[in-house]
ROVOVEX-601624 format. One record per atom (N, C-alpha, C, O): residue in one letter; x, y, z. Coordinates in steps of 0.05 Angstrom, whole numbers, padded with zeros to 5 digits, always signed. Layout:
<rs>
AXYZ;...
</rs>
This chain:
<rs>
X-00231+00712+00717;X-00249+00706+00738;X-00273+00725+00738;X-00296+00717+00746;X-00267+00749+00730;X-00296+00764+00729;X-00318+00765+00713;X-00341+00773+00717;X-00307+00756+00694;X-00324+00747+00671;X-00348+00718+00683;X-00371+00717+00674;X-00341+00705+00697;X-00359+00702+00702;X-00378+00704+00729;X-00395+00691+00741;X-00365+00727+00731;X-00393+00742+00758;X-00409+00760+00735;X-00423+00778+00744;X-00408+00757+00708;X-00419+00772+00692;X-00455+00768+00690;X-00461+00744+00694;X-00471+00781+00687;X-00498+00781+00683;X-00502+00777+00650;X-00504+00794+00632;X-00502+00757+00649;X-00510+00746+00613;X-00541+00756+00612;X-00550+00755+00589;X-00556+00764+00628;X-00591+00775+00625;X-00578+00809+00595;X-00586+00815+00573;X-00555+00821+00614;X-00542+00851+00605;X-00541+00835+00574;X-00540+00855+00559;X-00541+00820+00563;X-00531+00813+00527;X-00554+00799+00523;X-00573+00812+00514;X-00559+00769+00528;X-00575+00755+00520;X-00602+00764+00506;X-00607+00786+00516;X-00616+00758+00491;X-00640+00767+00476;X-00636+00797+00460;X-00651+00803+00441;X-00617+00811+00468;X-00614+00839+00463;X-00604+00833+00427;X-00614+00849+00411;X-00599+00829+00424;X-00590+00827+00396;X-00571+00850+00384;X-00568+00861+00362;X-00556+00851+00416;X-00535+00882+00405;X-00507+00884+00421;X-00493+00901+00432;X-00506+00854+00414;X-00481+00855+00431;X-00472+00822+00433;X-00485+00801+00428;X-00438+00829+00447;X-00427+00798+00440;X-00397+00802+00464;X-00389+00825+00470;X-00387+00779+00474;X-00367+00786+00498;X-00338+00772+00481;X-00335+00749+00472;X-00325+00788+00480;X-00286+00782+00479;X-00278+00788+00495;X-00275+00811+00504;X-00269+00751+00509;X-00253+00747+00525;X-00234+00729+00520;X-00232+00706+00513;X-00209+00759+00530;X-00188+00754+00529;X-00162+00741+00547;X-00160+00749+00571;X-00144+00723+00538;X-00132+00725+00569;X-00108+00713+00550;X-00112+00697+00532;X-00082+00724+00559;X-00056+00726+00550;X-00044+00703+00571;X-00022+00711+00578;X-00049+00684+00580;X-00042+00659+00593;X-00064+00643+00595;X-00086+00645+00605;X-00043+00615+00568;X-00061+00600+00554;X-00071+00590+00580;X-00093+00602+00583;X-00065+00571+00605;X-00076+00554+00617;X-00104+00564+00634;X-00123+00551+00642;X-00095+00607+00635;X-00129+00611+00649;X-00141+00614+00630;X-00165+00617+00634;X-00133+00616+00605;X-00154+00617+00579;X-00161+00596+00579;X-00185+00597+00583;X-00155+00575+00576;X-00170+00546+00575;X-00197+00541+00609;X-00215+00527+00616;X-00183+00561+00620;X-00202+00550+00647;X-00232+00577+00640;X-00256+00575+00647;X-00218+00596+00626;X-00240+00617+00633;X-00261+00611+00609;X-00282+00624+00608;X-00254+00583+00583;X-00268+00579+00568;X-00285+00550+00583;X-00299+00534+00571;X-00279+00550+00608;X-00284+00521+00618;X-00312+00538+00622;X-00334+00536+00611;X-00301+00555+00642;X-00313+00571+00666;X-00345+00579+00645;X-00369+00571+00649;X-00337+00592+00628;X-00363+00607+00610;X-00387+00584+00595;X-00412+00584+00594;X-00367+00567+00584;X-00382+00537+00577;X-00417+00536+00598;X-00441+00535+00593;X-00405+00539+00617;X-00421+00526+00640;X-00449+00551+00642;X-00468+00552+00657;X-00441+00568+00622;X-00471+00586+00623;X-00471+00590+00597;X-00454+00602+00584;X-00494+00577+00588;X-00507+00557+00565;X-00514+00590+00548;X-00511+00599+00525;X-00523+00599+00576;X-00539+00622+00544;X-00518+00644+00535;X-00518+00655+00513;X-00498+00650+00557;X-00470+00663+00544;X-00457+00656+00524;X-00449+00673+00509;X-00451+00629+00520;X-00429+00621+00520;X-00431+00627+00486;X-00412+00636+00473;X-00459+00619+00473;X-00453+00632+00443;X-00446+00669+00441;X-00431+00681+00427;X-00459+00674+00456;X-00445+00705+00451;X-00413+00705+00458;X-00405+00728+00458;X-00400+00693+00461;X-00370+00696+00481;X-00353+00689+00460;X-00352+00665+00452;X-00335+00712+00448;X-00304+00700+00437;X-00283+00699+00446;X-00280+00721+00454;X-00262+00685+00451;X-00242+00672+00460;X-00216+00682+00447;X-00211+00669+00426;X-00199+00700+00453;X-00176+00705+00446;X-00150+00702+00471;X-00152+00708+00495;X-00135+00694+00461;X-00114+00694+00468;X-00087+00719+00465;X-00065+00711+00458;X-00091+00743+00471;X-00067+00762+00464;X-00060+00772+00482;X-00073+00772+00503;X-00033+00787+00478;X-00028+00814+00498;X-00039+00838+00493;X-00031+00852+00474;X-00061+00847+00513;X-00080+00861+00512;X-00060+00886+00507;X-00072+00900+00492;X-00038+00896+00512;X-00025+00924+00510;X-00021+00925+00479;X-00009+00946+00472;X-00031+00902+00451;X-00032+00914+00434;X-00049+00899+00421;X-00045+00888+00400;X-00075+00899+00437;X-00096+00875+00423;X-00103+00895+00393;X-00107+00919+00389;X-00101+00871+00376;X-00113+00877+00348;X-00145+00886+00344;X-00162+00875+00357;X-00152+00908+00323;X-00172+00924+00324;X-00192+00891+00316;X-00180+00870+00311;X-00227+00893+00317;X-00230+00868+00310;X-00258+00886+00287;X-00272+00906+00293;X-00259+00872+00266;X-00273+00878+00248;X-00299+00868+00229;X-00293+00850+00213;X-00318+00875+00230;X-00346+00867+00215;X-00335+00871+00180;X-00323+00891+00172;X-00344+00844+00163;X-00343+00851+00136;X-00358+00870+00119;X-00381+00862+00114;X-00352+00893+00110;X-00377+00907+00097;X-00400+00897+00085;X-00401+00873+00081;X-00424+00914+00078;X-00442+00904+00074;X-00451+00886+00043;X-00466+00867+00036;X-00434+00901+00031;X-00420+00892+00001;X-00399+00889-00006;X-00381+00901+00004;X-00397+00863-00035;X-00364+00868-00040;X-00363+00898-00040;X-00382+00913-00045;X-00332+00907-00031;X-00314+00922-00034;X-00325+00940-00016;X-00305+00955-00011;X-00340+00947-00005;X-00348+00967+00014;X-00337+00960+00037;X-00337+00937+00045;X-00322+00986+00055;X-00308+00985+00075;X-00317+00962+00103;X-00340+00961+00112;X-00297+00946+00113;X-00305+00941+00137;X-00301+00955+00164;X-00281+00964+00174;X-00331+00954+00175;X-00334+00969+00201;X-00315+00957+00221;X-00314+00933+00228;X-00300+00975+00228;X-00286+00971+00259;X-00312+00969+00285;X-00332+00983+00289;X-00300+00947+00301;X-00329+00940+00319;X-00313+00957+00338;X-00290+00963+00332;X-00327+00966+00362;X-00313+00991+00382;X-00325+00975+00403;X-00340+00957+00398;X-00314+00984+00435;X-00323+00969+00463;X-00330+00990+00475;X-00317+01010+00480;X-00368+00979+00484;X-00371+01007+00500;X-00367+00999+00533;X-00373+01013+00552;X-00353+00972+00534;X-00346+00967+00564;X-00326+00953+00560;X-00323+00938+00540;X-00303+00955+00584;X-00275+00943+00586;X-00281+00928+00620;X-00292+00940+00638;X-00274+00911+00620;X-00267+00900+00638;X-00249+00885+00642;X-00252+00862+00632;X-00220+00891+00661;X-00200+00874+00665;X-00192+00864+00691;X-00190+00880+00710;X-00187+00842+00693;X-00179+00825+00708;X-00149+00828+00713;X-00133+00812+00703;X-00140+00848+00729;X-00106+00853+00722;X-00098+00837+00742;X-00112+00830+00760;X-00068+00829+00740;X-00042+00820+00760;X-00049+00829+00781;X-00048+00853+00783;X-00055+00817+00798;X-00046+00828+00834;X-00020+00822+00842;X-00002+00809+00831;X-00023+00840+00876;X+00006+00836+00884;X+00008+00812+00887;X+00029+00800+00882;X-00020+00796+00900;X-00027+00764+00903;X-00029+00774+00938;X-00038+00756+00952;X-00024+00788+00946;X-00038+00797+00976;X-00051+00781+00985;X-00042+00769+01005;X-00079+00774+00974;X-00101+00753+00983;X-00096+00732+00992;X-00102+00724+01014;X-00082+00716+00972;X-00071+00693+00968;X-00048+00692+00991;X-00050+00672+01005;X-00034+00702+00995;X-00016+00706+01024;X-00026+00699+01053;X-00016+00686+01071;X-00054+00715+01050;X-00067+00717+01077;X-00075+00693+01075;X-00070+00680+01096;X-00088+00678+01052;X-00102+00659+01054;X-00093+00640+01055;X-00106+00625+01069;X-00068+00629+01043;X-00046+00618+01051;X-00022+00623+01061;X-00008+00641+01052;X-00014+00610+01079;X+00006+00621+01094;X+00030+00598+01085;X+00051+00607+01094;X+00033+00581+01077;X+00046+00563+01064;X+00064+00578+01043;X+00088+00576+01049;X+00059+00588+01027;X+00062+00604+01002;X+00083+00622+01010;X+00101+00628+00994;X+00082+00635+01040;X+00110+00643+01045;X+00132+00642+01035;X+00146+00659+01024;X+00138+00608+01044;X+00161+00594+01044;X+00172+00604+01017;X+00195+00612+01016;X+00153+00602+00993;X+00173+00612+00968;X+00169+00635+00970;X+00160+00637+00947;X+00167+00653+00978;X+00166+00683+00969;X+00191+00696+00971;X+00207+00678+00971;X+00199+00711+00972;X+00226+00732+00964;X+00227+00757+00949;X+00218+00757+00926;X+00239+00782+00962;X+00242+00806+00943;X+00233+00802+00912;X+00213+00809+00899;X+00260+00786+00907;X+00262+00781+00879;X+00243+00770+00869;X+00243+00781+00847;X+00228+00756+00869;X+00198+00750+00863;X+00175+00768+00863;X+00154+00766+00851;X+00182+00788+00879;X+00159+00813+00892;X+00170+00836+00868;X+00156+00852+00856;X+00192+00834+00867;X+00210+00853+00845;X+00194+00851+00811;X+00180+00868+00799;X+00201+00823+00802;X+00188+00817+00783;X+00164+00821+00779;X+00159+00832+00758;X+00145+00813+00794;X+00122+00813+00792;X+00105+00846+00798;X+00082+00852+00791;X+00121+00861+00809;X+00119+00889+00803;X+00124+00903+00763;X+00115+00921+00750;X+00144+00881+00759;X+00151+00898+00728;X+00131+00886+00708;X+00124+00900+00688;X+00121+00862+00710;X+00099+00854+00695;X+00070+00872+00701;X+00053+00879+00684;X+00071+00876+00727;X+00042+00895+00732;X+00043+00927+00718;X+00024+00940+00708;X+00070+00934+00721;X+00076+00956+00698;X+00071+00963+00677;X+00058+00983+00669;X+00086+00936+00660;X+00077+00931+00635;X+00049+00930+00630;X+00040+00926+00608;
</rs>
């Protein structure tokens, strides 16, 4: 979701920069590639991965020549979208009660852990 409160003016034209976005649950990955689609001048800068960010793979530029080393690309900004308790969503629905339970509140504490 925050990705797209993002300011594409911060990349666009700059010619020094590019967005990986990630999201480790395919169905908001498919929505957060819906979501970015819809801003035309992002959306070529934007890559699309699917992993678990606790051991995302390093991502790499080909050297400049055969056999010359490839550069490791580095992030000079992180931004994550982590697990909530879902608090919001409580207040905002009150329906949502009905299923709630410890054991649900339990779980969803050990994923926010991880």
């Amino acid at each position: 979701g925050r990705l797209v409160e993002f300011d594409p003016e911060a990349v666009v034209g700059q010619d020094r920069g590019f967005i990986v976005a990630n999201e480790f649950d395919l169905d908001r990955a498919e929505l957060l590639i819906f979501q970015i689609k819809r801003f035309q001048q992002l959306y070529p800068l934007a890559m699309f991965t699917h992993h678990d960010a606790r051991a995302f793979p390093g991502l790499y530029l080909p050297g400049p020549e055969p056999g010359a080393p490839d550069a490791e690309l580095r992030y000079d900004r992180v931004l994550c979208d982590v697990m909530c308790s879902g608090d919001g969503t409580l207040r905002k629905s009150p329906n949502i009660w009905r299923d709630w339970s410890p054991r649900s509140a339990l779980l969803l504490m050990h994923q926010q852990l991880r």
